[in-house]
C-alpha positions as CSV (number, residue, x, y, z in Angstrom):
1,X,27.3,113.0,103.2
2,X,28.6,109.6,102.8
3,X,32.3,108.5,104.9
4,X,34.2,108.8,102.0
5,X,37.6,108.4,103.5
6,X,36.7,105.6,105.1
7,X,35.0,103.9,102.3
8,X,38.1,104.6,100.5
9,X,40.3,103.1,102.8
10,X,42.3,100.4,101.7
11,X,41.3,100.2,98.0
12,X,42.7,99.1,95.1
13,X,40.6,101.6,92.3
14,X,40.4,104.3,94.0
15,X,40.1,106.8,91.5
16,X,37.1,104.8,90.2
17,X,35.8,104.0,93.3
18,X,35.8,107.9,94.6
19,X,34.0,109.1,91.2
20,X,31.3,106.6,91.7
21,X,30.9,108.0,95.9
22,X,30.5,111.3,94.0
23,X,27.8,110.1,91.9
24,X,26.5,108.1,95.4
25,X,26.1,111.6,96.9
26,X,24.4,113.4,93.5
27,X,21.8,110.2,93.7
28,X,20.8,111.1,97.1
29,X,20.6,114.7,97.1
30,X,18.8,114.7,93.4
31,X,16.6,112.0,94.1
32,X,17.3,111.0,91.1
33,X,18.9,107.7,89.3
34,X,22.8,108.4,88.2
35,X,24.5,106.3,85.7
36,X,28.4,105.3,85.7
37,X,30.4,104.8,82.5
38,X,31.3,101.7,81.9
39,X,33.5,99.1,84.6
40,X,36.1,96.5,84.6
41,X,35.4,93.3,87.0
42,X,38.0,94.7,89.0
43,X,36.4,97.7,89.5
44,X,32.6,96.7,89.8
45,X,33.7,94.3,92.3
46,X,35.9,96.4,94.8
47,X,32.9,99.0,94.5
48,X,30.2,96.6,95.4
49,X,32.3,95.8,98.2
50,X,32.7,99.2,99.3
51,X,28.7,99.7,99.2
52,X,27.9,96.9,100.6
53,X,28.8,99.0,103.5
54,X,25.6,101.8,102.8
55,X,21.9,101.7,104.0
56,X,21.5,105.0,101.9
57,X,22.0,103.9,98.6
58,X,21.2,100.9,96.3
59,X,22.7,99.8,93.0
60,X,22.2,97.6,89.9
61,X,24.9,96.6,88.0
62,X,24.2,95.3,84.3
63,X,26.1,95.4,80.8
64,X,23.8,93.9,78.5
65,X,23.9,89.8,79.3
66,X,24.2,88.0,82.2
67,X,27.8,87.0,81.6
68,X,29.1,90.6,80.8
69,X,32.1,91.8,82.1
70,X,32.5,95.6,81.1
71,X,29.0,96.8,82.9
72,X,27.4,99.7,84.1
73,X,26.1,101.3,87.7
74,X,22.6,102.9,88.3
75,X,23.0,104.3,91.8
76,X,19.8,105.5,93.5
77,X,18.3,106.1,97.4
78,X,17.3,103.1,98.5
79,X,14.1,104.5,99.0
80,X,13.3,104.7,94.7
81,X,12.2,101.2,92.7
82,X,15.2,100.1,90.5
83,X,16.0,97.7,88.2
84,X,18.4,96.7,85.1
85,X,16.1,98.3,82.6
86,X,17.4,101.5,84.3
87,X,20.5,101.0,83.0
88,X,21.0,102.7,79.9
89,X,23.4,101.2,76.7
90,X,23.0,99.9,73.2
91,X,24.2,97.0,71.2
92,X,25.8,97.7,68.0
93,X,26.7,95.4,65.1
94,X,30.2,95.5,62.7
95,X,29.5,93.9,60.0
96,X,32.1,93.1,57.0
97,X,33.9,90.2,55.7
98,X,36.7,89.1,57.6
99,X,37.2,85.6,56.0
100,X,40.6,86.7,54.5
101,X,41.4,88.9,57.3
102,X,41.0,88.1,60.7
103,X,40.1,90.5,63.3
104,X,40.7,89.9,66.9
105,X,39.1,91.9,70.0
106,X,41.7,94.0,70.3
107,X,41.0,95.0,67.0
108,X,37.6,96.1,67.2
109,X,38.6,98.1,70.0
110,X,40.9,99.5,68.7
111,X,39.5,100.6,65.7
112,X,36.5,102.0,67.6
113,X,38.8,104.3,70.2
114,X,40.8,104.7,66.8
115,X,37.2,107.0,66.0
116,X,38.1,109.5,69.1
117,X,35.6,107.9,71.8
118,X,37.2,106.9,75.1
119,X,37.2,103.3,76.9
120,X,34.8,104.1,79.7
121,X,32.2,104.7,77.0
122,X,31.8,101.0,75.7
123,X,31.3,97.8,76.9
124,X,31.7,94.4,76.2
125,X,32.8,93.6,72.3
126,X,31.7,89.8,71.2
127,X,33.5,88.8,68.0
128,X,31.9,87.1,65.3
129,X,34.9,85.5,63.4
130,X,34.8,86.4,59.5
131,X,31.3,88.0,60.1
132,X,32.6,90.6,62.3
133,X,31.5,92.4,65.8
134,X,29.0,93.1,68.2
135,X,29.5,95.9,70.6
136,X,27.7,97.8,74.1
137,X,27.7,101.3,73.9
138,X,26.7,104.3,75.6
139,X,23.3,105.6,74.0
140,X,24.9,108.8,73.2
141,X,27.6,106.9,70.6
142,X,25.6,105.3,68.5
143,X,25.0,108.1,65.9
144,X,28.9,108.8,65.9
145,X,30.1,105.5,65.9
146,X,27.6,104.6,62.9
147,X,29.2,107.8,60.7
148,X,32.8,107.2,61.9
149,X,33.5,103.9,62.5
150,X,34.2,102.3,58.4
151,X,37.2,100.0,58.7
152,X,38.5,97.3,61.2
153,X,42.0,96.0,59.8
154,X,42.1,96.5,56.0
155,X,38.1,95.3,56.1
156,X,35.5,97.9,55.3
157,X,32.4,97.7,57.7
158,X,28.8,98.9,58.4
159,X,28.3,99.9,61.5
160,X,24.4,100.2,63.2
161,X,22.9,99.6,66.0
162,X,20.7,96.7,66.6
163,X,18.6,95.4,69.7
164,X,20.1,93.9,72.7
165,X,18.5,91.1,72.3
166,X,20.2,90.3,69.1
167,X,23.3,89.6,70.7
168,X,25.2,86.9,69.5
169,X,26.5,85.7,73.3
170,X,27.6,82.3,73.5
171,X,28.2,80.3,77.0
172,X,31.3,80.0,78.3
173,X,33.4,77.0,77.8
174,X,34.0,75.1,81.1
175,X,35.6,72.3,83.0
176,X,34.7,70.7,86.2
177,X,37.0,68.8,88.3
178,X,37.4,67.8,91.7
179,X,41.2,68.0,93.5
180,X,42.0,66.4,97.3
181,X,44.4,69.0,98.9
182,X,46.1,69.5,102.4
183,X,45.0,72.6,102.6
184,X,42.9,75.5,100.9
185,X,46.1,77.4,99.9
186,X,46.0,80.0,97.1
187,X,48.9,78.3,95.3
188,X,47.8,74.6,96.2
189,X,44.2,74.7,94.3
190,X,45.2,76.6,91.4
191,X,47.8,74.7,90.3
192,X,45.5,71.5,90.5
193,X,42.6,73.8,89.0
194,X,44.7,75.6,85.8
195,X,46.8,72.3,85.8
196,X,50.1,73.5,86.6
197,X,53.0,73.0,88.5
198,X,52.4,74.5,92.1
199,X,56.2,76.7,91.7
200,X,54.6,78.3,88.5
201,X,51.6,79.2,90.1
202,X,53.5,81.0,92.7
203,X,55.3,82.7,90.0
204,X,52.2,84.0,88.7
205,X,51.0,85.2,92.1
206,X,54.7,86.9,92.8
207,X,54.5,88.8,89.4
208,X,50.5,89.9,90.7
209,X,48.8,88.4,87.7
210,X,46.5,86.2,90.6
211,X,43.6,87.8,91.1
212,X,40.8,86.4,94.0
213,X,37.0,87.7,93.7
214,X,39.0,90.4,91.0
215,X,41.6,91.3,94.0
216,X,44.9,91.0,93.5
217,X,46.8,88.5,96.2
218,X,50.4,88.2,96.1
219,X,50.0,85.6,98.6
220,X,50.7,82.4,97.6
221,X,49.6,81.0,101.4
222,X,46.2,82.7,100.8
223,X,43.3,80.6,102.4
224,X,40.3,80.3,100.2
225,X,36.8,79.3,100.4
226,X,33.9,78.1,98.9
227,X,32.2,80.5,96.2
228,X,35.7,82.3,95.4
229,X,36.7,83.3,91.9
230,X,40.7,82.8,91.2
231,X,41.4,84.4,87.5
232,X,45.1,84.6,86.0
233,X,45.9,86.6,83.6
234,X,45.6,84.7,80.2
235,X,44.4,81.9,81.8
236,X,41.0,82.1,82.5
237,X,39.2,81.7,85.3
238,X,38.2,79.2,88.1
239,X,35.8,79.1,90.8
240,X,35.7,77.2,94.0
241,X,32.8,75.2,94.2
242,X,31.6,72.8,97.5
243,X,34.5,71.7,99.7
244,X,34.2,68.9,101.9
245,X,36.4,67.3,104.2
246,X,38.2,63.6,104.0
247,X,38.9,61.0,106.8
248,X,42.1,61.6,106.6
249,X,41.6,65.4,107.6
250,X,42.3,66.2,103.7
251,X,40.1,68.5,101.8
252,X,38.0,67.5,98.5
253,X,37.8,70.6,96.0
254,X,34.9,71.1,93.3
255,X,36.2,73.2,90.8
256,X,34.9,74.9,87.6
257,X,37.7,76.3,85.1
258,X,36.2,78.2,82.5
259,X,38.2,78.8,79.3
């Protein structure tokens, strides 16, 4: 049996993060590999840090592309081979004519719980524009998502599934700049990184819309390092790149927004 309590010590996610111990526990009684639903960044990320912990167990974590965000967990012993492939979803496609009717993200979403299938079940959506959508699924919605799922907004649409590898994904937009602080405060590089003033970035922290590595921090004061990942809500992200420091005891920031 795995230390649950203590691996669940401390966390943020804990329902999520106890479900997938569960799952932890089947993998290594079964032998067998076990599949999560689908994960938020959040989510995947306190649970990686929680097995990080574990000799007995080893997982993958994919959603489809390199740069998804939703994605799912095969768990396994660490004795059995495993790899992405192992992780089971589909790619669907929307498709209508949204020229005269604009469709967000939320939208698709919407319109696809609208069907009756639950959140944990899909994936990342990638929009289109006036083509439509492209979604990841669980395997086991295709079939009902292709009968069921007709209208986005006032647009009819097909729905069907399509390879993986016909993913429309497009590379994030990003911005690299370099800042000279007095210090590797929280509040101090991401003003200079999301180009704000350093009292609204402490706002943002107060209210817990900071996230670090996809924990929250309500400390502006927060000392940060190289490799981190700040993301705000509605802002984006920005990672911390090399950090060197000046003669005059200052330190040089590289930094990567992405938008």
């Amino acid at each position: 049996m795995l230390p649950r309590e203590e691996l669940l010590k401390g966390v943020e996610n804990r329902d999520s993060v106890a479900r997938v111990i569960d799952q932890a526990e089947q993998a290594i009684k079964t032998w067998e590999v076990i599949l999560t639903d689908f994960l938020s960044p959040p989510e995947l990320a306190e649970i990686q840090r929680v097995f990080n912990r574990l000799t007995e167990v080893q997982l993958v974590v994919w959603g489809g592309y390199p740069q998804a965000e939703r994605q799912r967990i095969a768990i396994a012993r660490s004795e059995l081979p495993l790899d992405p492939s192992q992780v089971s979803l589909v790619a669907v496609e929307i498709a209508g004519n949204f020229l005269f009717d604009t469709a967000s993200h939320r939208d698709f979403l919407g319109a696809m719980l609208g069907t009756g299938i639950v959140r944990e079940k899909t994936g990342d959506i990638i929009v289109l524009g006036e083509r439509g959508a492209q979604a990841i699924v669980a395997p086991e919605l295709v079939e009902f998502l292709e009968m069921s799922l007709k209208q986005v907004r006032s647009v009819p649409v097909k729905t069907q599934q399509i390879e993986v590898t016909e993913l429309k994904v497009r590379e994030p937009k990003k911005k690299e700049l370099t800042t000279v602080e007095a210090s590797l405060r929280l509040d101090a590089i991401a003003s200079a990184g999301f180009g704000m003033s350093r009292s609204k970035m402490v706002d943002f922290i107060d209210a817990g819309d900071v996230r670090v590595n996809w924990k929250e921090v309500t400390q502006a004061s927060s000392q940060l390092k190289s490799g981190d990942l700040i993301a705000i809500r509605s802002k984006g992200r920005l990672e911390v790149g090399e950090i060197a420091v000046t003669k005059k005891d200052r330190y040089r920031v590289q930094l990567t927004r992405y938008i």
